[in-house]
N, CA and C of each residue as an Amber inpcrd file, in Angstrom:
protein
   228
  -5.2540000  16.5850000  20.9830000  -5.6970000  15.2150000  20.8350000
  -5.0570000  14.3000000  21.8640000  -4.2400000  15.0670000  22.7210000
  -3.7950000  13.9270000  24.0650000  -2.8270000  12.3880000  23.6700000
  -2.0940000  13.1210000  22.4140000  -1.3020000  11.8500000  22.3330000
  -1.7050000  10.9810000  21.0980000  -2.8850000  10.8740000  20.9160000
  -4.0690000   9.8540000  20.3590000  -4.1110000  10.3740000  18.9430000
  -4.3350000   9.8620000  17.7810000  -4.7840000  10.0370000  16.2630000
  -6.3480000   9.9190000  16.1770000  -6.7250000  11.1830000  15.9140000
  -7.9700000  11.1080000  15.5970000  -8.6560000  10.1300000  14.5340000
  -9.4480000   9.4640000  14.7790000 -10.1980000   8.2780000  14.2150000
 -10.4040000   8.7880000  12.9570000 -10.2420000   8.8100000  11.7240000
 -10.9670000   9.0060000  10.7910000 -11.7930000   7.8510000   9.7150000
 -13.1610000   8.3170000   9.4640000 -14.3610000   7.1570000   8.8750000
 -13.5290000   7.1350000   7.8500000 -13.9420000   5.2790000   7.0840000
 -12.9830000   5.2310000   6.0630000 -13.9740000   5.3720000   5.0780000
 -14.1170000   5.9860000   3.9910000 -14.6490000   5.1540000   2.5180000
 -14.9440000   4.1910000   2.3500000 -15.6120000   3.6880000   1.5330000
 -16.0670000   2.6620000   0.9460000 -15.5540000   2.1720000  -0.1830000
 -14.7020000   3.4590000  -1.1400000 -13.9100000   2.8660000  -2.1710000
 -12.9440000   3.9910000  -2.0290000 -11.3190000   4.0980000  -2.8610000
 -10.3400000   4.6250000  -2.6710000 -10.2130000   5.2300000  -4.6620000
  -9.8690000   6.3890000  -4.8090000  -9.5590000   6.4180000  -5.8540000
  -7.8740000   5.7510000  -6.3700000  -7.3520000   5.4860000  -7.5510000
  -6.0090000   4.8750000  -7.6020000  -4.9000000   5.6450000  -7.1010000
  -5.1740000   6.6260000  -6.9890000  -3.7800000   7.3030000  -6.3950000
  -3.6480000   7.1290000  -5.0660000  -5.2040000   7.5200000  -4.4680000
  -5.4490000   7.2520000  -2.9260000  -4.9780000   5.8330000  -2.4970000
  -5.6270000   4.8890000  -3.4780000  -4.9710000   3.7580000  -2.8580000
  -3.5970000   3.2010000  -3.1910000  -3.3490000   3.8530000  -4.1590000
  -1.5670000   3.5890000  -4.0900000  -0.7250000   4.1380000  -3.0460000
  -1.3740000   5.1730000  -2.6180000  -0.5300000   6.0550000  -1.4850000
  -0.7750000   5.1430000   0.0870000  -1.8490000   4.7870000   0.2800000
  -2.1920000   3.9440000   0.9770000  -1.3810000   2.6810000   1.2980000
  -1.0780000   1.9760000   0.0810000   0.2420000   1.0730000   0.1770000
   1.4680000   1.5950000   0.2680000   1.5850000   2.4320000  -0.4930000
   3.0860000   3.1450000   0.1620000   2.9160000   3.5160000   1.5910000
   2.0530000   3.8740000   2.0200000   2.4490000   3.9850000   3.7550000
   2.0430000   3.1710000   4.4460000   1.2580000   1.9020000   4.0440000
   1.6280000   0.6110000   5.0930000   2.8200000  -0.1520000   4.6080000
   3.3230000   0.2320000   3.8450000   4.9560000  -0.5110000   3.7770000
   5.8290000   0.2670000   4.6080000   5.9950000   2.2270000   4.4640000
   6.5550000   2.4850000   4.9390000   6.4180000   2.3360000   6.7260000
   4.9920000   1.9370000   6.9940000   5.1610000   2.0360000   8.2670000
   5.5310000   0.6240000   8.8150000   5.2780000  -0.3220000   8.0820000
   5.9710000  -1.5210000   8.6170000   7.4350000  -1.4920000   8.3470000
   8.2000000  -0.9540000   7.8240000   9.4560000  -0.6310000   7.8100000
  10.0560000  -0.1160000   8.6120000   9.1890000   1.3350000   9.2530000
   9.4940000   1.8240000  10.3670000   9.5610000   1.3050000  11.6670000
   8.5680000   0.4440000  11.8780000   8.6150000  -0.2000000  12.9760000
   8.8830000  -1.5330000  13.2610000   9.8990000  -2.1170000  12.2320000
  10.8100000  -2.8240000  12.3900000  12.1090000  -3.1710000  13.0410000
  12.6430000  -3.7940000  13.7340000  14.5300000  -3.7240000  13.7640000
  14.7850000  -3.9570000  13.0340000  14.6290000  -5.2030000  12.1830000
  15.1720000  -5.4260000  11.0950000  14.2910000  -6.0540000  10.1100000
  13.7380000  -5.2980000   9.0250000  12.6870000  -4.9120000   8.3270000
  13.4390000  -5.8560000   6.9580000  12.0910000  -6.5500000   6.7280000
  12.6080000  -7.6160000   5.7940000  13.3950000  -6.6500000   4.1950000
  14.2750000  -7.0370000   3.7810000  15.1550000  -6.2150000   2.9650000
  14.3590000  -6.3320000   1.0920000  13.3750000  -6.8630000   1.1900000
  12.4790000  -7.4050000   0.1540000  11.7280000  -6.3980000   0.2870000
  11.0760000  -6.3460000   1.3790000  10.0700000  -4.7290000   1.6160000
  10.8360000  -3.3810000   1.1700000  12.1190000  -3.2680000   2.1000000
  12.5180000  -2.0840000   1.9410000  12.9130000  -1.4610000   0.6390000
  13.6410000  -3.5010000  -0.3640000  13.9460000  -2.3920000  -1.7520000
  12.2770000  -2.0780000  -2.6610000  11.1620000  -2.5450000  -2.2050000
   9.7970000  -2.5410000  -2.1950000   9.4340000  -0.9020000  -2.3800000
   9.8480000  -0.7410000  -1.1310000   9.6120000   0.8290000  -0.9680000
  10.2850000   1.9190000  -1.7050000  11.8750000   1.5630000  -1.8070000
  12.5020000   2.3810000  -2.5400000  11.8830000   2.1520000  -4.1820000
  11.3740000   1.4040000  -4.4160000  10.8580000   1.4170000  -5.6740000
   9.7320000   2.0010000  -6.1370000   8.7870000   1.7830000  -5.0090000
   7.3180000   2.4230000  -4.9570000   7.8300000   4.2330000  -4.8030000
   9.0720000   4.6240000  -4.3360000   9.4990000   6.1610000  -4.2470000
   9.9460000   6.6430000  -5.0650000  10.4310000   5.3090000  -6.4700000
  11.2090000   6.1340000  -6.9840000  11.6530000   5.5800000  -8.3160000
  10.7680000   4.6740000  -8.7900000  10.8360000   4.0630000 -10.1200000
   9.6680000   4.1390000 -10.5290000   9.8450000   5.0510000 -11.9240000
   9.2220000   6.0560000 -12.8950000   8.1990000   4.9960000 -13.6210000
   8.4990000   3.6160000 -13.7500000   7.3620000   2.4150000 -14.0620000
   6.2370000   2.1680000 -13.1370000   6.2680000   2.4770000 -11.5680000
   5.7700000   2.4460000 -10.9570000   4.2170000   3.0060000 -10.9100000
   4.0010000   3.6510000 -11.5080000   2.3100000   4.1250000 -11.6630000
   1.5490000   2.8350000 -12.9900000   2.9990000   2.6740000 -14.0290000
   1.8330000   1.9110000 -14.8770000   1.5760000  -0.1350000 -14.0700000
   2.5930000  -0.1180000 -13.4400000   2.7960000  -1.5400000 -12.6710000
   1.8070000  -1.5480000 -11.8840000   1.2620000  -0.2870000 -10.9340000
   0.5260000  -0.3230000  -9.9150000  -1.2180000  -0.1130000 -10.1670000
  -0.9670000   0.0430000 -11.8340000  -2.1560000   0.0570000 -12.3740000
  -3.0070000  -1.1530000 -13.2260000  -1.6030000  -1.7500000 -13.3970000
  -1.6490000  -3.1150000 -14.0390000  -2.2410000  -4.3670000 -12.8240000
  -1.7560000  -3.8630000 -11.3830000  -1.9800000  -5.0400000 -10.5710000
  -3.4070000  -4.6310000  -9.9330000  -3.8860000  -3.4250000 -10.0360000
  -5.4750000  -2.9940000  -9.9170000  -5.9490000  -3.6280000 -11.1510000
  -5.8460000  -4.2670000 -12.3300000  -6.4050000  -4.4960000 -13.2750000
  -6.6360000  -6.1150000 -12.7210000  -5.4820000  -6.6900000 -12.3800000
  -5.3630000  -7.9780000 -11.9860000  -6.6630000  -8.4990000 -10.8510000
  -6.3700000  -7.3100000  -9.6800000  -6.8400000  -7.3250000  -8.8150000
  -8.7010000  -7.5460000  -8.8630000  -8.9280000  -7.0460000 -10.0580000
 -10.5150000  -6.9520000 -10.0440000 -10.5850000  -8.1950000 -11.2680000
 -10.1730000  -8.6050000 -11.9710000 -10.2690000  -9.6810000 -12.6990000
  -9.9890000 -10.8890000 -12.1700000  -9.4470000 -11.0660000 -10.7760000
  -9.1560000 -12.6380000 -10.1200000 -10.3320000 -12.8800000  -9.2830000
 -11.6870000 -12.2580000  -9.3120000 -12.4710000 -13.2660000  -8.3990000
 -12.4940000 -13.1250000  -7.0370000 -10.9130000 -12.1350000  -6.4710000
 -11.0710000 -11.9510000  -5.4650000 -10.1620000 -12.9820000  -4.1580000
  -9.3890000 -13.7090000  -5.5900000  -8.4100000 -15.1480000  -5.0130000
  -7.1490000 -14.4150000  -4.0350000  -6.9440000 -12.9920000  -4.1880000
  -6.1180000 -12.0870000  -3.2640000  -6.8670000 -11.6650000  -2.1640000
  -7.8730000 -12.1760000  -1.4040000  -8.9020000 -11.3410000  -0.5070000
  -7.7710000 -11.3790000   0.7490000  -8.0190000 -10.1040000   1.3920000
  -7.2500000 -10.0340000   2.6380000  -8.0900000 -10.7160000   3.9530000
  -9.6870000 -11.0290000   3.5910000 -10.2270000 -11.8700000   4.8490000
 -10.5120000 -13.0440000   5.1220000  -9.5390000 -13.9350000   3.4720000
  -9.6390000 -15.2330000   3.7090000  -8.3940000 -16.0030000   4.0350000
C-alpha cells in the first residue's frame, strides 16, 4: 500500500459496539498525537479501557443521543 491506508467505504449505520470502539479510537488517536494531550481526555480513555460501568454509560448516552433532536449534531 506504499505507505498509504487503504480507503475503506463507511456504513451508513454502526452497530453499538462498533460505534463505541469507534470512539475509543478517536480519543485514543487524538491522544496519540498530542504533546500534551488534554489530561480530561486521557483519564477519558483510561476509563473507556477500563471501567466495568462503561458499556451501560455508553449505552445510556446512545439513548440520549437519539432522544435530543439531534441538539449534539457534529455538522452544526
Amino acid at each position: 500500500m506504499n505507505g498509504e491506508e487503504r480507503e475503506v467505504s463507511l456504513p451508513e449505520s454502526l452497530s453499538l459496539d462498533e460505534a463505541f470502539r469507534a470512539a475509543y479510537y478517536l480519543a485514543e488517536q487524538y491522544v496519540a498525537l498530542e504533546a500534551n494531550p488534554d489530561v480530561g481526555l486521557v483519564l477519558f480513555l483510561q476509563y473507556l479501557n477500563s471501567d466495568p460501568a462503561r458499556w451501560a454509560d455508553w449505552t445510556q448516552a446512545v439513548r440520549t443521543a437519539l432522544s435530543d433532536g439531534g441538539a449534539a449534531s457534529p455538522l452544526t
